[in-house]
Biopython code that builds the backbone (N, CA, C, O; Angstrom):
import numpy as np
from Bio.PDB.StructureBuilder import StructureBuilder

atoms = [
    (1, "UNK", "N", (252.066, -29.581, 113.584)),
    (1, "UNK", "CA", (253.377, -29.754, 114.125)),
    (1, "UNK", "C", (253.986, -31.028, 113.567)),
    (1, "UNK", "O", (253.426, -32.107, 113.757)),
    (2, "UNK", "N", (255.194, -30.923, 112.838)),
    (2, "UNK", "CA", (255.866, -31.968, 112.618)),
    (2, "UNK", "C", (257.197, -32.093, 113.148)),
    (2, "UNK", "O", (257.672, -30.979, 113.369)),
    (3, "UNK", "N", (257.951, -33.011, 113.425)),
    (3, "UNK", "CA", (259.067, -32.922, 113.746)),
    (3, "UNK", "C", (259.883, -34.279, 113.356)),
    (3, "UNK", "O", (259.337, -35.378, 113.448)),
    (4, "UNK", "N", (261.349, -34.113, 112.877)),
    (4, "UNK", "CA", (262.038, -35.662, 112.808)),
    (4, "UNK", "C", (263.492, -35.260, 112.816)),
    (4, "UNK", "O", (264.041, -34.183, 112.582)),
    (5, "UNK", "N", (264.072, -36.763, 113.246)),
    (5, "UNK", "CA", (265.275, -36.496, 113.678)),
    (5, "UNK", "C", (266.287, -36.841, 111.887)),
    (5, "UNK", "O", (266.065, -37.674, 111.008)),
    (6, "UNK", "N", (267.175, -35.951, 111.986)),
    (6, "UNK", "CA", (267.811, -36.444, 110.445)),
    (6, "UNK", "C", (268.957, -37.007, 110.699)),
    (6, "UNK", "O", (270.020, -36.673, 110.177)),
    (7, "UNK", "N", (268.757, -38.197, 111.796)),
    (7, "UNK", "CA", (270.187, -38.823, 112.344)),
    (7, "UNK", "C", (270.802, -39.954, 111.087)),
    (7, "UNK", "O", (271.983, -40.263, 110.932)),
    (8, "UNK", "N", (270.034, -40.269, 110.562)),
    (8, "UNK", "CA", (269.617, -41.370, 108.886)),
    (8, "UNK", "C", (270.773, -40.781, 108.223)),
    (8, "UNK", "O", (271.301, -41.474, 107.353)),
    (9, "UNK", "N", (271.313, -39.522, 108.495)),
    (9, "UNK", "CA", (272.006, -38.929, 107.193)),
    (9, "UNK", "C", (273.472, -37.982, 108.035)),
    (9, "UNK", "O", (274.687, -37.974, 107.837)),
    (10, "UNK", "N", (272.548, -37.270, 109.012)),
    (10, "UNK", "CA", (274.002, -36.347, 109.450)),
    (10, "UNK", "C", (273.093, -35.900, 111.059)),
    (10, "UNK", "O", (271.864, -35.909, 111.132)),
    (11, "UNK", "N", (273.839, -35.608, 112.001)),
    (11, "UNK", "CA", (273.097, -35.361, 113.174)),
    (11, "UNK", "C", (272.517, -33.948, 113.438)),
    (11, "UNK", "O", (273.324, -33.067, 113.732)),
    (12, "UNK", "N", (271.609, -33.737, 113.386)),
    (12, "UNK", "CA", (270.144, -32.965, 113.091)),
    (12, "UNK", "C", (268.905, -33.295, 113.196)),
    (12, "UNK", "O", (268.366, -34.402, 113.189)),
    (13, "UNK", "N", (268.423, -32.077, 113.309)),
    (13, "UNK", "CA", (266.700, -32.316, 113.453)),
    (13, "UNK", "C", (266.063, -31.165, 112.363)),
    (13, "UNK", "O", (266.582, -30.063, 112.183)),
    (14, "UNK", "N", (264.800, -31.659, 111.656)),
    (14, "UNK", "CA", (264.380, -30.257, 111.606)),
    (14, "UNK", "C", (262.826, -30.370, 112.575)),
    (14, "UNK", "O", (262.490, -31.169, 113.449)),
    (15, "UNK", "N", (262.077, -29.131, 111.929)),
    (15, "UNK", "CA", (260.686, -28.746, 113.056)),
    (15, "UNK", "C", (259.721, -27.994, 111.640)),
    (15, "UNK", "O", (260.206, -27.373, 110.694)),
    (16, "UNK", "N", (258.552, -28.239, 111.840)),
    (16, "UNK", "CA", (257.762, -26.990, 111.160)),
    (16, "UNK", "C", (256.260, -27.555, 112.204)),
    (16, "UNK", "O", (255.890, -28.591, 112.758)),
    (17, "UNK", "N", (255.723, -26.023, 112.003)),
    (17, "UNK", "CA", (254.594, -25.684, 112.862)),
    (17, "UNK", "C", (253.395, -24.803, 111.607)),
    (17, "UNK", "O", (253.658, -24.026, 110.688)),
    (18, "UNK", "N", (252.426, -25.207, 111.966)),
    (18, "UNK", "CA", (251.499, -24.127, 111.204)),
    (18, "UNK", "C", (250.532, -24.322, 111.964)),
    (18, "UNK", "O", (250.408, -25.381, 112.579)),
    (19, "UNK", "N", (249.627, -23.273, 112.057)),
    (19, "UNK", "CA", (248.256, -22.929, 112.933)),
    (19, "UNK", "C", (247.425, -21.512, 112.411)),
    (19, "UNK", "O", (247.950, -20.431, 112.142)),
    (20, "UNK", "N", (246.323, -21.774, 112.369)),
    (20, "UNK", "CA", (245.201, -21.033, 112.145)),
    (20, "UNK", "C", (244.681, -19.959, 113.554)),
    (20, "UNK", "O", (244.384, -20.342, 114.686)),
    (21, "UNK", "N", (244.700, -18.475, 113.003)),
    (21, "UNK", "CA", (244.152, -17.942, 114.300)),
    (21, "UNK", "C", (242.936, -17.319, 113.716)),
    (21, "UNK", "O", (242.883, -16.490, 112.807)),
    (22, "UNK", "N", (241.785, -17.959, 114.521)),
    (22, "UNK", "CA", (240.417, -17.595, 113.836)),
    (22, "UNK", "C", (240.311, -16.309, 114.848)),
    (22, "UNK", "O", (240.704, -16.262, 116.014)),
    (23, "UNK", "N", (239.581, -15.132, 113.976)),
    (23, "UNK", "CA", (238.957, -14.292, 115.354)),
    (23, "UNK", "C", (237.525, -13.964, 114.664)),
    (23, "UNK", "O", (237.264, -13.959, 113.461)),
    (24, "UNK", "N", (236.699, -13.702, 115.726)),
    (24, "UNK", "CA", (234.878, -13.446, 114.843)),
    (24, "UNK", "C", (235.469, -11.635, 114.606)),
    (24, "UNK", "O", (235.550, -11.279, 113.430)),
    (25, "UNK", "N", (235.727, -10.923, 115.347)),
    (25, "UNK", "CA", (236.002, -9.476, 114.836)),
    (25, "UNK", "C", (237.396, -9.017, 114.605)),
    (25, "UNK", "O", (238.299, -9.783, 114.943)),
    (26, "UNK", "N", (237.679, -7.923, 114.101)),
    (26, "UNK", "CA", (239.362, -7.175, 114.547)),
    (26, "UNK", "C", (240.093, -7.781, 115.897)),
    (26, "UNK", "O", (239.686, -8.307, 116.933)),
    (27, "UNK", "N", (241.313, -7.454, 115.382)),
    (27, "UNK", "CA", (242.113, -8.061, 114.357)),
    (27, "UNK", "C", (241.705, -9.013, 113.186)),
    (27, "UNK", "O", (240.629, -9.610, 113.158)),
    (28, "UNK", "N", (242.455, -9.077, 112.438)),
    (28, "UNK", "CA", (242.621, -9.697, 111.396)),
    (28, "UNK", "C", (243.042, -11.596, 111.706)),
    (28, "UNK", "O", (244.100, -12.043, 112.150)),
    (29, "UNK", "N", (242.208, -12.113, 111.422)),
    (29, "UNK", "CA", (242.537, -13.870, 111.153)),
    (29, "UNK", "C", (244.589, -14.121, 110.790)),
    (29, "UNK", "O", (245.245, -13.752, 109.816)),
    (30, "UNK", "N", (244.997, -14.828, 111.971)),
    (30, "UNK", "CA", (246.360, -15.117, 110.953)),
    (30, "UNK", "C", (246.717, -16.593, 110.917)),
    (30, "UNK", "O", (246.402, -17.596, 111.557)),
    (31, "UNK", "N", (247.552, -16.280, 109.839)),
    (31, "UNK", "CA", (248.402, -17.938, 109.600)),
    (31, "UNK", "C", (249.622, -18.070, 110.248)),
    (31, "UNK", "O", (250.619, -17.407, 109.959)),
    (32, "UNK", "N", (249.573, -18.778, 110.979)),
    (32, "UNK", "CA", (251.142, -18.847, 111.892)),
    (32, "UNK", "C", (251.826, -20.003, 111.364)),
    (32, "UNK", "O", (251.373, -21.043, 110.886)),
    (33, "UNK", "N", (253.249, -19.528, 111.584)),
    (33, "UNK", "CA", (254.319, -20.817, 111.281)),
    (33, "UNK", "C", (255.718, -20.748, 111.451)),
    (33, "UNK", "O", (256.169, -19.608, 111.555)),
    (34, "UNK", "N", (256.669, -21.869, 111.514)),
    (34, "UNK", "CA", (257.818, -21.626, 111.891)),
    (34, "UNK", "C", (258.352, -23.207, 111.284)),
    (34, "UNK", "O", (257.792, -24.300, 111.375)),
    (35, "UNK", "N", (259.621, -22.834, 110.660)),
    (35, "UNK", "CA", (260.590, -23.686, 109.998)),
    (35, "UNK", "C", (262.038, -23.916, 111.020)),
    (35, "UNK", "O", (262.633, -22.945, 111.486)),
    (36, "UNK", "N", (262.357, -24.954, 111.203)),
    (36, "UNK", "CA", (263.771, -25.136, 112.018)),
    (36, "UNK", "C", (264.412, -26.007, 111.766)),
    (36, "UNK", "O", (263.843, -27.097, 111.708)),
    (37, "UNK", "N", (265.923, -25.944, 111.491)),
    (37, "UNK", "CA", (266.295, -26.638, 111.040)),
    (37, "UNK", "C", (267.997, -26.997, 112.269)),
    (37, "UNK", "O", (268.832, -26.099, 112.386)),
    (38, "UNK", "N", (268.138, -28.032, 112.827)),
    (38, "UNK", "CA", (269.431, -27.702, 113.534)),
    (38, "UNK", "C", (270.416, -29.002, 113.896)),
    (38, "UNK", "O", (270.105, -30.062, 114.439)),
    (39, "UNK", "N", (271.783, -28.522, 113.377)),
    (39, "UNK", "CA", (272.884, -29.639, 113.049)),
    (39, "UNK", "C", (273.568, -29.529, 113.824)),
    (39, "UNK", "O", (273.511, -28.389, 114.285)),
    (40, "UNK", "N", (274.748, -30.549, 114.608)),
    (40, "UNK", "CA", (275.393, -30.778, 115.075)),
    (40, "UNK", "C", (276.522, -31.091, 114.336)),
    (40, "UNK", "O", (276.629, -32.119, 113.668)),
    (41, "UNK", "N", (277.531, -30.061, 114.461)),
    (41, "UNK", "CA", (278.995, -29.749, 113.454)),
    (41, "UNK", "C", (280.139, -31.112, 114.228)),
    (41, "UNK", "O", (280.775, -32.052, 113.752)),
    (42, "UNK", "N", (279.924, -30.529, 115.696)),
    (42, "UNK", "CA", (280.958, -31.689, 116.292)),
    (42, "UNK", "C", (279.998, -32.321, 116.939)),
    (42, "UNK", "O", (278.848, -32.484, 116.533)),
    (43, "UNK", "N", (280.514, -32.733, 118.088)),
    (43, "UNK", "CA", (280.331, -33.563, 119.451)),
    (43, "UNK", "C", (279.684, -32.380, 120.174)),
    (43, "UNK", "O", (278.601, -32.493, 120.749)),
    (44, "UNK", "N", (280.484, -31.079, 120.118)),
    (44, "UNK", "CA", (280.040, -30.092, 121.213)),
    (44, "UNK", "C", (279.612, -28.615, 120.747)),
    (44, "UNK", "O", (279.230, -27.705, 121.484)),
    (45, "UNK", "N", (279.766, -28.589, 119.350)),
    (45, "UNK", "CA", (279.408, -27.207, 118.687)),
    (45, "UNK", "C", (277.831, -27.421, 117.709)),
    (45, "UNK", "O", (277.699, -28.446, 117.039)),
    (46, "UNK", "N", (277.119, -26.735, 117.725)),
    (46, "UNK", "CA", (276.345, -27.006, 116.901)),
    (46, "UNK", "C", (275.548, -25.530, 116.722)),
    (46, "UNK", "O", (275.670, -24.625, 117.547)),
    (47, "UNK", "N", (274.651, -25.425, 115.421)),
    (47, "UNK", "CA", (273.957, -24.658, 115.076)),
    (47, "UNK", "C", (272.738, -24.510, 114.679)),
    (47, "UNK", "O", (272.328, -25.566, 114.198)),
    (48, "UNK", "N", (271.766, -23.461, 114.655)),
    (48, "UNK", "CA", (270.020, -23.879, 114.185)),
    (48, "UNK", "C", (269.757, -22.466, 113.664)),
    (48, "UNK", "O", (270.373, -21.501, 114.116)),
    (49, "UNK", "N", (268.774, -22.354, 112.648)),
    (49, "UNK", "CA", (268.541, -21.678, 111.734)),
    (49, "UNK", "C", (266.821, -21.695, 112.177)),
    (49, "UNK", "O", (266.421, -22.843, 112.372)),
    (50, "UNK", "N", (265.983, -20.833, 112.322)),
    (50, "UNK", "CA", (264.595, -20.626, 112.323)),
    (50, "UNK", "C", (263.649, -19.356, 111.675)),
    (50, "UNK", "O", (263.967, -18.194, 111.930)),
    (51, "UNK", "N", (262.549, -19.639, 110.882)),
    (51, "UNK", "CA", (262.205, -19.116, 110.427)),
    (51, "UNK", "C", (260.806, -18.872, 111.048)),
    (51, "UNK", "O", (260.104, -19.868, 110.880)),
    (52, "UNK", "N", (260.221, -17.958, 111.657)),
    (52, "UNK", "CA", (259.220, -17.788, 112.199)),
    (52, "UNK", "C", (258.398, -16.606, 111.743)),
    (52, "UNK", "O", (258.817, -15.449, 111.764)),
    (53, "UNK", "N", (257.337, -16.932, 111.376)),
    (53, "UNK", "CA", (255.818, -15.979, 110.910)),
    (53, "UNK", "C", (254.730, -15.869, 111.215)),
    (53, "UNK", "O", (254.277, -16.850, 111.806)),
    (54, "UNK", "N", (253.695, -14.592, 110.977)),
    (54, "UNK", "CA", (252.440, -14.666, 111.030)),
    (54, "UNK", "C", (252.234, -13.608, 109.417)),
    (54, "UNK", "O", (252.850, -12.715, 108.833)),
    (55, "UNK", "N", (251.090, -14.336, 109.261)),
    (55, "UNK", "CA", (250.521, -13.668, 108.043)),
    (55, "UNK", "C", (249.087, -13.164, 107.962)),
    (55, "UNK", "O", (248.390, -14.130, 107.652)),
    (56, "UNK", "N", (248.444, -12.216, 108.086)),
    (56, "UNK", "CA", (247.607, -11.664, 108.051)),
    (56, "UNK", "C", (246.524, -12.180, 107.018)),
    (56, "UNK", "O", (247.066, -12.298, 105.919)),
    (57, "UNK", "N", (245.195, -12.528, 106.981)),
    (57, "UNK", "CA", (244.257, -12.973, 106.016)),
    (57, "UNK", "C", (243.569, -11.872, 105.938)),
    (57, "UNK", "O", (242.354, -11.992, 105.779)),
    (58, "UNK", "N", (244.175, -10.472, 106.029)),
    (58, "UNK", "CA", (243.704, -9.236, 105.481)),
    (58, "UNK", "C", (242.045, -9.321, 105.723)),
    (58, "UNK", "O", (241.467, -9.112, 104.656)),
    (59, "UNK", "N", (241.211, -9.547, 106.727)),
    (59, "UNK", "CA", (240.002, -9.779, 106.367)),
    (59, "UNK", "C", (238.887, -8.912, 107.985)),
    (59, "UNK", "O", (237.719, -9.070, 108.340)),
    (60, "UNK", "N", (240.414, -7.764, 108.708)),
    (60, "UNK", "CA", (239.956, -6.930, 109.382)),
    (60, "UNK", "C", (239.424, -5.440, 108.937)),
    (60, "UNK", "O", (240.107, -4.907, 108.062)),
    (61, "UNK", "N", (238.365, -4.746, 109.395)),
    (61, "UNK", "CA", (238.667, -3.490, 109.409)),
    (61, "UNK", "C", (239.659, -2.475, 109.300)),
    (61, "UNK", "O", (240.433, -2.485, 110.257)),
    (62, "UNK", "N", (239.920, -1.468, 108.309)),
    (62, "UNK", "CA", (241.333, -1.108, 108.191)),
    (62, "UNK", "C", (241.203, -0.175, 108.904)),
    (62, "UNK", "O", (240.079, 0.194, 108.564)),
    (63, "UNK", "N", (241.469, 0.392, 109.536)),
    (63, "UNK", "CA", (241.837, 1.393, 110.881)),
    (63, "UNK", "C", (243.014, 1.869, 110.702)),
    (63, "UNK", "O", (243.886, 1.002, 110.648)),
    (64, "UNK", "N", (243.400, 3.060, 110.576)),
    (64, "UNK", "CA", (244.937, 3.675, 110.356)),
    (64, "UNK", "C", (245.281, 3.672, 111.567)),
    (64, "UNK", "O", (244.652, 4.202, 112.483)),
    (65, "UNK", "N", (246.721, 2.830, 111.687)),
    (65, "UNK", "CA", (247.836, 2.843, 113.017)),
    (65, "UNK", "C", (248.421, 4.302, 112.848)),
    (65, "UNK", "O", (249.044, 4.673, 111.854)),
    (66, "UNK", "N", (248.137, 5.080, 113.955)),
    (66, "UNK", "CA", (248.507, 5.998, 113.586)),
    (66, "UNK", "C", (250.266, 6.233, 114.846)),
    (66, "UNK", "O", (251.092, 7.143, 114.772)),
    (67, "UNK", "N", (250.254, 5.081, 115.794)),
    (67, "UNK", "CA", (251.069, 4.693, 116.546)),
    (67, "UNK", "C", (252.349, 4.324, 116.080)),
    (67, "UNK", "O", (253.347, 4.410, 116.796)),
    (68, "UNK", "N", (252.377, 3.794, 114.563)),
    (68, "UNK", "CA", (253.285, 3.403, 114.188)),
    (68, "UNK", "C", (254.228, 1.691, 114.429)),
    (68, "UNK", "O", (255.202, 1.228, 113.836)),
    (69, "UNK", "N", (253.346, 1.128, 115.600)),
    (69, "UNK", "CA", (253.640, -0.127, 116.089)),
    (69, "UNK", "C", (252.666, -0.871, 115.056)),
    (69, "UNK", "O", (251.619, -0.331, 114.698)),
    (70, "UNK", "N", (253.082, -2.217, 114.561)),
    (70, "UNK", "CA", (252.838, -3.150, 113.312)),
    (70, "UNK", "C", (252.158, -4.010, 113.994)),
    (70, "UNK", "O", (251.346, -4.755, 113.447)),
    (71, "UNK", "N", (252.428, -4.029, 115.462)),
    (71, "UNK", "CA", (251.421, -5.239, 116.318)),
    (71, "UNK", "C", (249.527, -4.199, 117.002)),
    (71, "UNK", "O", (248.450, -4.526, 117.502)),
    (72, "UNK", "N", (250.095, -3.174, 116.634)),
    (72, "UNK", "CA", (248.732, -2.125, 117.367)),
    (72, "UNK", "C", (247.932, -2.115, 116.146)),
    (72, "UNK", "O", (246.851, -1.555, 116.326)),
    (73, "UNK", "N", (248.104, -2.529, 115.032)),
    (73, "UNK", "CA", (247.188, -2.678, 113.513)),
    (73, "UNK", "C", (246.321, -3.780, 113.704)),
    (73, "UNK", "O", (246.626, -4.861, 114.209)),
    (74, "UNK", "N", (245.239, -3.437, 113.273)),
    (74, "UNK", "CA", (244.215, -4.866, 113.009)),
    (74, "UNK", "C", (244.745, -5.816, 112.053)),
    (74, "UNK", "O", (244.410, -6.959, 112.363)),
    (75, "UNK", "N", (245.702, -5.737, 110.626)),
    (75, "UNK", "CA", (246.346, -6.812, 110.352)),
    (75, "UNK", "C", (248.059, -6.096, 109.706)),
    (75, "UNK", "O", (248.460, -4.952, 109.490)),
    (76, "UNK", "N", (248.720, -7.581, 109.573)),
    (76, "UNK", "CA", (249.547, -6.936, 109.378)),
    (76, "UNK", "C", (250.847, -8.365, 109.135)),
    (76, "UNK", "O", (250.371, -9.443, 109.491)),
    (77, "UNK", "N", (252.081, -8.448, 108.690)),
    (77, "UNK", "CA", (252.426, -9.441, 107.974)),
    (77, "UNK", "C", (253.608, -9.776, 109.212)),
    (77, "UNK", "O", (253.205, -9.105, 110.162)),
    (78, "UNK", "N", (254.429, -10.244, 109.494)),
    (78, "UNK", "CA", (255.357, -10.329, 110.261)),
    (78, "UNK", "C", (256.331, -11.508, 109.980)),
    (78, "UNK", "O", (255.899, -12.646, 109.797)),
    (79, "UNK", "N", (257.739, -11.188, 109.947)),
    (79, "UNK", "CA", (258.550, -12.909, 109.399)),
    (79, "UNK", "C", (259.912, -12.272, 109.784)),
    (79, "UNK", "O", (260.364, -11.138, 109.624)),
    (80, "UNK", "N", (260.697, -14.067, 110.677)),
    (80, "UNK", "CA", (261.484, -13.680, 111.222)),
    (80, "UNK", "C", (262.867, -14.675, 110.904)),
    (80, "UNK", "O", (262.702, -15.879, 110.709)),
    (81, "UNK", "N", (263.981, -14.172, 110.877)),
    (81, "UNK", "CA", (264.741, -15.780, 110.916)),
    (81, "UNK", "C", (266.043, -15.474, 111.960)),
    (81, "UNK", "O", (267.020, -14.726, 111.991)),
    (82, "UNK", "N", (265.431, -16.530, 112.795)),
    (82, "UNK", "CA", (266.704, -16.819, 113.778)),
    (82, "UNK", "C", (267.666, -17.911, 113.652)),
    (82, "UNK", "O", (267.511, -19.128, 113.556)),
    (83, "UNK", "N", (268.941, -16.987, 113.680)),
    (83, "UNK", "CA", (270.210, -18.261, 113.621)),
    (83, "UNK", "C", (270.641, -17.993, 115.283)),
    (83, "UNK", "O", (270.379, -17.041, 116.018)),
    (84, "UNK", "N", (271.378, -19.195, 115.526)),
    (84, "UNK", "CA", (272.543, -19.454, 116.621)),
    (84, "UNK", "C", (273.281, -20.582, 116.315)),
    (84, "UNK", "O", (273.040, -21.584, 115.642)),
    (85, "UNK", "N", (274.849, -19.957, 117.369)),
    (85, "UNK", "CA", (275.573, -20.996, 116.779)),
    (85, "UNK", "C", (275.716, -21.624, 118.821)),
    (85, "UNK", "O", (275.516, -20.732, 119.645)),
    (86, "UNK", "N", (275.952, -22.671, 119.222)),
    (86, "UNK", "CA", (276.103, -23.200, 120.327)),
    (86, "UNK", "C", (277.009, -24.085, 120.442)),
    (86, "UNK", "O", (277.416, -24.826, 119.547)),
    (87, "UNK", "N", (277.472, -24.027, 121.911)),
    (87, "UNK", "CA", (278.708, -25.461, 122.368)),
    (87, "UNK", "C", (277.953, -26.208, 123.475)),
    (87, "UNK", "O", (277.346, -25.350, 124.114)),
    (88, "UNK", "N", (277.765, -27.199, 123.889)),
    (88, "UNK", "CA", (277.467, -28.043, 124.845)),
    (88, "UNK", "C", (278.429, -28.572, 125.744)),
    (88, "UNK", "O", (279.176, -29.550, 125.770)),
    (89, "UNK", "N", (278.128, -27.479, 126.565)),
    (89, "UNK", "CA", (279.593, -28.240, 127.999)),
    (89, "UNK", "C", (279.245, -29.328, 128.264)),
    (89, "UNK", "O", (279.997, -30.261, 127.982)),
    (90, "UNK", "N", (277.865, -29.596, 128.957)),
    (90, "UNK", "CA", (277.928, -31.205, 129.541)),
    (90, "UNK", "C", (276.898, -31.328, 129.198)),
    (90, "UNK", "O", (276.559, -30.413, 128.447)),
    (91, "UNK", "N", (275.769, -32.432, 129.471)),
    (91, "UNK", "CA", (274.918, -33.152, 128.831)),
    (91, "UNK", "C", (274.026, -32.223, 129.117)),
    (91, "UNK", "O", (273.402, -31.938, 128.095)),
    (92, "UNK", "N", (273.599, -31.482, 130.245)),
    (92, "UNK", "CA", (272.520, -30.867, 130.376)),
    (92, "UNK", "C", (272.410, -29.337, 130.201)),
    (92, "UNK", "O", (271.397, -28.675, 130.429)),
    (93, "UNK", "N", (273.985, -28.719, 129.623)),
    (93, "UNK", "CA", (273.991, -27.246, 129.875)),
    (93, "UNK", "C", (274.673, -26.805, 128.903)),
    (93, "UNK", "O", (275.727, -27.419, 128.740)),
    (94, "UNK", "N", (274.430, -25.779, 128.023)),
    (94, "UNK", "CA", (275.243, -25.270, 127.144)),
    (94, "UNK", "C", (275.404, -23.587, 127.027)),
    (94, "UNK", "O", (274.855, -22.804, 127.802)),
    (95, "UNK", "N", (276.370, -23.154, 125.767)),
    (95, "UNK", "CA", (276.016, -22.052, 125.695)),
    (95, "UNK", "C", (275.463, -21.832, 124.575)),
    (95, "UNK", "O", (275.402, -22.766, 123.775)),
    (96, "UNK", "N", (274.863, -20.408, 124.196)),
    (96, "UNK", "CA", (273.687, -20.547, 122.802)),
    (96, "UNK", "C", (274.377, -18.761, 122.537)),
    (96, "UNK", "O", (274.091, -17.956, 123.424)),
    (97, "UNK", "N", (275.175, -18.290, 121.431)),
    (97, "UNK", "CA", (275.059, -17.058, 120.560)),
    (97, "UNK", "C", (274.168, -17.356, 119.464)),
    (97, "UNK", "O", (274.192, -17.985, 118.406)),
    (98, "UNK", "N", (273.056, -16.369, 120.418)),
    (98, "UNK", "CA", (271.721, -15.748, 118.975)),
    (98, "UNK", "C", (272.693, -14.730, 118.236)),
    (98, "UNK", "O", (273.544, -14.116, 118.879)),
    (99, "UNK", "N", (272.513, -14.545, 116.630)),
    (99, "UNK", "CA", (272.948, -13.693, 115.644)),
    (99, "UNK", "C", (271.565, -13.043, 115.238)),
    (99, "UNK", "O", (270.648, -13.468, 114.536)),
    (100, "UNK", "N", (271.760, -11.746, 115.999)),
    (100, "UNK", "CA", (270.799, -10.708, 115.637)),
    (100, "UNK", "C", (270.136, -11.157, 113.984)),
    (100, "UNK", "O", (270.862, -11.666, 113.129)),
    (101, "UNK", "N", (269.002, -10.929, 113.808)),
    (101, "UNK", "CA", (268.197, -10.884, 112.531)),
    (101, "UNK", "C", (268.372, -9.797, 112.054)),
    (101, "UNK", "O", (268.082, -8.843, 112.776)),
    (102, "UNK", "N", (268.841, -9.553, 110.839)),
    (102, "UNK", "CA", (268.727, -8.557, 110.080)),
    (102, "UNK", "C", (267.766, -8.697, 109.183)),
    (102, "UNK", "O", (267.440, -7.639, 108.645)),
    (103, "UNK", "N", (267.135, -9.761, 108.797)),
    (103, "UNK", "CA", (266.285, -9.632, 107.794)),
    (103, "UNK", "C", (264.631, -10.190, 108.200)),
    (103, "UNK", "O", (263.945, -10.938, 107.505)),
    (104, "UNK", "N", (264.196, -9.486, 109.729)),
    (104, "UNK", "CA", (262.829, -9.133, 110.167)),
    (104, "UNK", "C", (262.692, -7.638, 108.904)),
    (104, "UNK", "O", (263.372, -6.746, 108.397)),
    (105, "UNK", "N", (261.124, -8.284, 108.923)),
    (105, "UNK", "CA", (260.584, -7.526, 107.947)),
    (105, "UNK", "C", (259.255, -7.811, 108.456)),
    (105, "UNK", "O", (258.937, -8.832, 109.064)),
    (106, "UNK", "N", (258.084, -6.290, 107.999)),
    (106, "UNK", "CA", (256.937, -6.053, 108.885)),
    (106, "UNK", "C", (256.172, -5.325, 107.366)),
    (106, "UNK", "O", (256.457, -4.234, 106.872)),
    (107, "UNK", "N", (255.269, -6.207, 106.927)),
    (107, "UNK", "CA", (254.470, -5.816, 106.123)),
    (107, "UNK", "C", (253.103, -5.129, 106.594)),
    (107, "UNK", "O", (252.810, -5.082, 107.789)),
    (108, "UNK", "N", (252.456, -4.711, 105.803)),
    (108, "UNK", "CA", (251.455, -3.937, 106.276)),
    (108, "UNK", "C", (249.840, -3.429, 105.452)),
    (108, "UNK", "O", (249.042, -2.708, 106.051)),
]
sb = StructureBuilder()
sb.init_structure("model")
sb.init_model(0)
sb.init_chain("A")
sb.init_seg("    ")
for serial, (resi, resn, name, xyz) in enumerate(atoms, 1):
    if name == "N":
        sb.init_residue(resn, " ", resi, " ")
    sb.init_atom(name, np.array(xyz, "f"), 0.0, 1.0, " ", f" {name:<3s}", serial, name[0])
structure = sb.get_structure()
């Protein structure tokens, strides 16, 4: 986990995460992680961009999903990116529009 503020330059933060998921059997071992990046346009509007994954170390039993669900597989790839754009009414409360992901994608 890292995190820092990019106030040095323009008001923002970014974030990244990575983690190891060991398992002794099936499923498949994954690599997790997530990228974030988020600016403040005004005083009260601002926006954040996130990129979130797991990656499969391919190193389960292959078992045919025959379910068709990408999470019911012993391994399998997964990556996501979330935007929103937000206003901040008062110090402690805002509002947040998530913009649907169009570009989740499910490897296999």
């Amino acid at each position: 986990m890292y995190g820092r503020s990019l106030s040095n330059w323009f008001p923002g933060y970014v974030n990244f995460e990575a983690g190891y998921r060991y398992r002794a059997e099936a499923p498949s071992d994954e690599f997790r992680y997530l990228a974030e990046i988020g600016v403040d346009i005004t005083e009260r509007l601002y926006v954040r961009a996130k990129l979130d994954g797991i990656n499969s170390m391919n190193n389960a039993d292959t078992v045919a999903n025959i379910s068709g669900n990408p999470t019911a597989g012993n391994q399998f790839d997964l990556q996501k990116l979330d935007t929103a754009l937000g206003y901040k009414l008062t110090g402690k409360w805002g509002w947040n529009l998530a913009i649907p992901d169009a570009s989740c994608k499910e490897h296999g």
